[in-house]
Residue frames as a rotation matrix with the C-alpha (Angstrom) as fourth column:
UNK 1
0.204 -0.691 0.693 121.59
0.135 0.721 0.679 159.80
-0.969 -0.045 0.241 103.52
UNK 2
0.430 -0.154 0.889 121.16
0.868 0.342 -0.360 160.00
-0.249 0.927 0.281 99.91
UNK 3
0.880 -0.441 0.178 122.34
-0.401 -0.889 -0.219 164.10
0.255 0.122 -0.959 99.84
UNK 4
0.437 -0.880 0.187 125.30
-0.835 -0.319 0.449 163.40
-0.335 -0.352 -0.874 101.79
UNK 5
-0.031 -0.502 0.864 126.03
-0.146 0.858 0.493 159.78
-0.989 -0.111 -0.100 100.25
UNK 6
0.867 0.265 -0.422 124.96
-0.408 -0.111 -0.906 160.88
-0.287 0.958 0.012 96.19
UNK 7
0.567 -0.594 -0.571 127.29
-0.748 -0.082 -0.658 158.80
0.344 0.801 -0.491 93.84
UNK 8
-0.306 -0.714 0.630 128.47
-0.775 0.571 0.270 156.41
-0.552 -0.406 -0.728 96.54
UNK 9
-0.228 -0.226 0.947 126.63
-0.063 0.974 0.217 153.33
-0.972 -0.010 -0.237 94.82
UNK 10
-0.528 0.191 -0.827 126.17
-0.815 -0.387 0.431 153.18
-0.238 0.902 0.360 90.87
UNK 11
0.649 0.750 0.131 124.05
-0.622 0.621 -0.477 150.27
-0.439 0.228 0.869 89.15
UNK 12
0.669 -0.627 -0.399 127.21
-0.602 -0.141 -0.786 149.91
0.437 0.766 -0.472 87.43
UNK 13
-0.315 -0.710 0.630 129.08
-0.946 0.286 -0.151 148.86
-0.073 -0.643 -0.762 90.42
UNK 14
-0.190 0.361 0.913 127.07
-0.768 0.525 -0.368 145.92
-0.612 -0.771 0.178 90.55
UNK 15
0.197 0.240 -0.951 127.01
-0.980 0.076 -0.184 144.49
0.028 0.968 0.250 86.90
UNK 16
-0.574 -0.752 -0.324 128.90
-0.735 0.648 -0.201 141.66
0.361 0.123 -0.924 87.62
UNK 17
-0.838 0.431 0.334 126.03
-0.050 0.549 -0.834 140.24
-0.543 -0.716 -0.439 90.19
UNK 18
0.082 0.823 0.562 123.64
0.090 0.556 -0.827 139.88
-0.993 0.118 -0.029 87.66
UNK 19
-0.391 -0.136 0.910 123.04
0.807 0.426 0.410 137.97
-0.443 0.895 -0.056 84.28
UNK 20
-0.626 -0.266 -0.733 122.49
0.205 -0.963 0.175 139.88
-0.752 -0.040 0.658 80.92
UNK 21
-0.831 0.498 -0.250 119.77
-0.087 0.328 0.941 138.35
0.550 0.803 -0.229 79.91
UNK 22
-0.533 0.408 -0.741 116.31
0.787 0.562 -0.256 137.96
0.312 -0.719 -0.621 81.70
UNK 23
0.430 0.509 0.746 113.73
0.511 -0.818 0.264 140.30
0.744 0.268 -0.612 82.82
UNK 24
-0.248 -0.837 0.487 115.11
0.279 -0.543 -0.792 143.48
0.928 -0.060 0.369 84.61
UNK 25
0.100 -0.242 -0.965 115.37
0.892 0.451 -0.021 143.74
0.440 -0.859 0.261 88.17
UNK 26
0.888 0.314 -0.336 115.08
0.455 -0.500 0.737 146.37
0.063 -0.807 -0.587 90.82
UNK 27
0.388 -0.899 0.204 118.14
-0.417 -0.369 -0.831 149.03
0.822 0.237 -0.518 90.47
UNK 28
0.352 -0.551 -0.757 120.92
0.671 0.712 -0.207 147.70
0.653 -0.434 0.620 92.56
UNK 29
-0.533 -0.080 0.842 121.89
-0.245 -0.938 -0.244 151.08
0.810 -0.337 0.481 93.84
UNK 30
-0.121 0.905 0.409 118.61
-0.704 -0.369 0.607 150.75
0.700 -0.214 0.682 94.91
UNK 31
0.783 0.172 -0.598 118.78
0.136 0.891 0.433 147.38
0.607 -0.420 0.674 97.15
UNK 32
-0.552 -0.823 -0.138 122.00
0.509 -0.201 -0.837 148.69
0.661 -0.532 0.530 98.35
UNK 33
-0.647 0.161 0.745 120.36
-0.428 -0.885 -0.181 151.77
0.631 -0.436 0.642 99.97
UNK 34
0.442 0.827 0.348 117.08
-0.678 0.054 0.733 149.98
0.587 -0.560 0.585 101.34
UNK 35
0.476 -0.433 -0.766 119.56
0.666 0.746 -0.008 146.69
0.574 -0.506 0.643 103.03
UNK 36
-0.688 -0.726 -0.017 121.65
0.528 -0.484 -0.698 149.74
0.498 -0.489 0.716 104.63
UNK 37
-0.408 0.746 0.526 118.28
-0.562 -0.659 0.499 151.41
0.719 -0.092 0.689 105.65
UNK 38
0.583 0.678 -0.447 117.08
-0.264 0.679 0.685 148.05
0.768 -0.281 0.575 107.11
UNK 39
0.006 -0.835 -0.551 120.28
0.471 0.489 -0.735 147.43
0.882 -0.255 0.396 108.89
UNK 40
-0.761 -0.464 0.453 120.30
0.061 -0.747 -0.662 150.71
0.646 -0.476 0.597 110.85
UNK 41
-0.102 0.914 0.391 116.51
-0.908 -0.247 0.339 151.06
0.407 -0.321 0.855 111.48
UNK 42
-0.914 0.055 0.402 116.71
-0.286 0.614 -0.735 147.25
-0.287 -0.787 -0.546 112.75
UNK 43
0.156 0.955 -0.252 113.87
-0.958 0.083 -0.276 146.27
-0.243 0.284 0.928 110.19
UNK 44
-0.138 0.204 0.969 112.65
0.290 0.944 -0.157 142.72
-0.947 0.259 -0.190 108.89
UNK 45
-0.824 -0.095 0.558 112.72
0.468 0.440 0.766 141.98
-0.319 0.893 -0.318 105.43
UNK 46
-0.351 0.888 0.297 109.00
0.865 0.186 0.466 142.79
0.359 0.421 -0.833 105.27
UNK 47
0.434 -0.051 -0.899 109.21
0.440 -0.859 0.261 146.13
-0.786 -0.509 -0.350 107.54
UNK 48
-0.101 -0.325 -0.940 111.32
0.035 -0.946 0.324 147.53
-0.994 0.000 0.107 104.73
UNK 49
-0.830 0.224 0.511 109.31
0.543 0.107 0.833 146.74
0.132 0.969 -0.211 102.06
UNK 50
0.331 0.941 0.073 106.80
0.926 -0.339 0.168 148.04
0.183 0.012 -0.983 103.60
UNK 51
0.066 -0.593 -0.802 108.87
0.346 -0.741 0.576 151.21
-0.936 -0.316 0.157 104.46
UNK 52
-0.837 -0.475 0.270 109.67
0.392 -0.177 0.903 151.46
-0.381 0.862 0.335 100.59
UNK 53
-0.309 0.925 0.221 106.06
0.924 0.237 0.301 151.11
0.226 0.297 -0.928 99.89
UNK 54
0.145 0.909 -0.391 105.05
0.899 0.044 0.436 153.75
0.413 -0.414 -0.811 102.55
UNK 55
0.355 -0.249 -0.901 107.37
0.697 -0.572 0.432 155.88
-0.623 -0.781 -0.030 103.92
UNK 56
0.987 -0.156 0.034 108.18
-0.110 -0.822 -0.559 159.60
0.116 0.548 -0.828 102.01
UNK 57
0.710 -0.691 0.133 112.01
-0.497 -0.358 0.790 159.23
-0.498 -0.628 -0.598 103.59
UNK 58
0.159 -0.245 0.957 112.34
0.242 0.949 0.203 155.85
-0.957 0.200 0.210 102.08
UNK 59
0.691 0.156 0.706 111.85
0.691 0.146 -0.708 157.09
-0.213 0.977 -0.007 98.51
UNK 60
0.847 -0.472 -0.243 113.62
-0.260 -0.768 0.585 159.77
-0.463 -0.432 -0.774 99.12
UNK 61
0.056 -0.816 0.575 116.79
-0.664 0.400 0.632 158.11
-0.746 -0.418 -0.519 99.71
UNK 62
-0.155 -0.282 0.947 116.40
0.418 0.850 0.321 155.51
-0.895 0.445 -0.014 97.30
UNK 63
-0.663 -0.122 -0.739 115.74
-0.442 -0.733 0.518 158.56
-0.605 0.669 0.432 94.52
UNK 64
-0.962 0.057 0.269 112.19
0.265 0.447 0.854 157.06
-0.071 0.893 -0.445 93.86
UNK 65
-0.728 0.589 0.350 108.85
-0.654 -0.750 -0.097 158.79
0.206 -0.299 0.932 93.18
UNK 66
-0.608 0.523 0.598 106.05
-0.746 -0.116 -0.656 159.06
-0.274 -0.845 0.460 95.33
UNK 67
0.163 0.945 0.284 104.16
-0.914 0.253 -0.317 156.85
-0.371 -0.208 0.905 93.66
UNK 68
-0.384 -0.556 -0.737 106.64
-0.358 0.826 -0.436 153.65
0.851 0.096 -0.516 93.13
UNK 69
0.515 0.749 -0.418 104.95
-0.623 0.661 0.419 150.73
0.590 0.045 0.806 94.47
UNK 70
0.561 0.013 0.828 107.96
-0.804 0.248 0.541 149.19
-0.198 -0.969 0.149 95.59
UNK 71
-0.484 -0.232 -0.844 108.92
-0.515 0.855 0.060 145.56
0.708 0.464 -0.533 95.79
UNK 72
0.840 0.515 -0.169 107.75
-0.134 0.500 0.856 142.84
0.525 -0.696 0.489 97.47
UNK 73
0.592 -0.476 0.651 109.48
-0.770 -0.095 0.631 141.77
-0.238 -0.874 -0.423 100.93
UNK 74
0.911 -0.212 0.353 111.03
0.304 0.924 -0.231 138.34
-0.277 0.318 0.907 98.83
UNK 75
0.858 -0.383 0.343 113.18
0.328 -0.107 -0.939 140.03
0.396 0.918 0.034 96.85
UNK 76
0.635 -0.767 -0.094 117.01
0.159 0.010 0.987 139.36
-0.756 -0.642 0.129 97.79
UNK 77
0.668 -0.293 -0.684 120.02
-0.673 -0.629 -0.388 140.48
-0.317 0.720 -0.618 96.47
UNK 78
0.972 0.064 -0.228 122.20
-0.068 0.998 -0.007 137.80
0.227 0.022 0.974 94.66
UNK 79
0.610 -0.731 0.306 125.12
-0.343 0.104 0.933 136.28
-0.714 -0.674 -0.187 96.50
């Protein structure tokens, strides 16, 4: 997904959805990619955190290295 989808979301796109103050937050990009991951695959909240956490495909795709921790399954994007 991320080869054939490079450049579709930017952090940039998303400025508007969060304050500019406060501590810094998971890339948006990033939250895009894993909610479209979850959608398709038909995960729970907690399935694709653990997916982020676990899976080699997941980082991949979400252009993070092997040894990124993650996030926790809480963490929503704001409306």
């Amino acid at each position: 997904m991320r080869d054939r989808l490079d450049g579709l979301w930017h952090d940039e796109d998303f400025a508007d959805w969060y304050p500019r103050d406060g501590r810094p937050g998971l890339s948006p990009a990033q939250l895009a990619t894993v909610c479209v991951l979850q959608f398709l695959l038909g995960l729970s909240d907690r399935q694709a955190a653990e997916a982020v956490r676990c899976r080699i495909d997941f980082k991949y795709a979400m252009a993070m290295e092997l040894d990124d921790p993650g996030f926790h399954h809480s963490l929503r994007i704001p409306a």
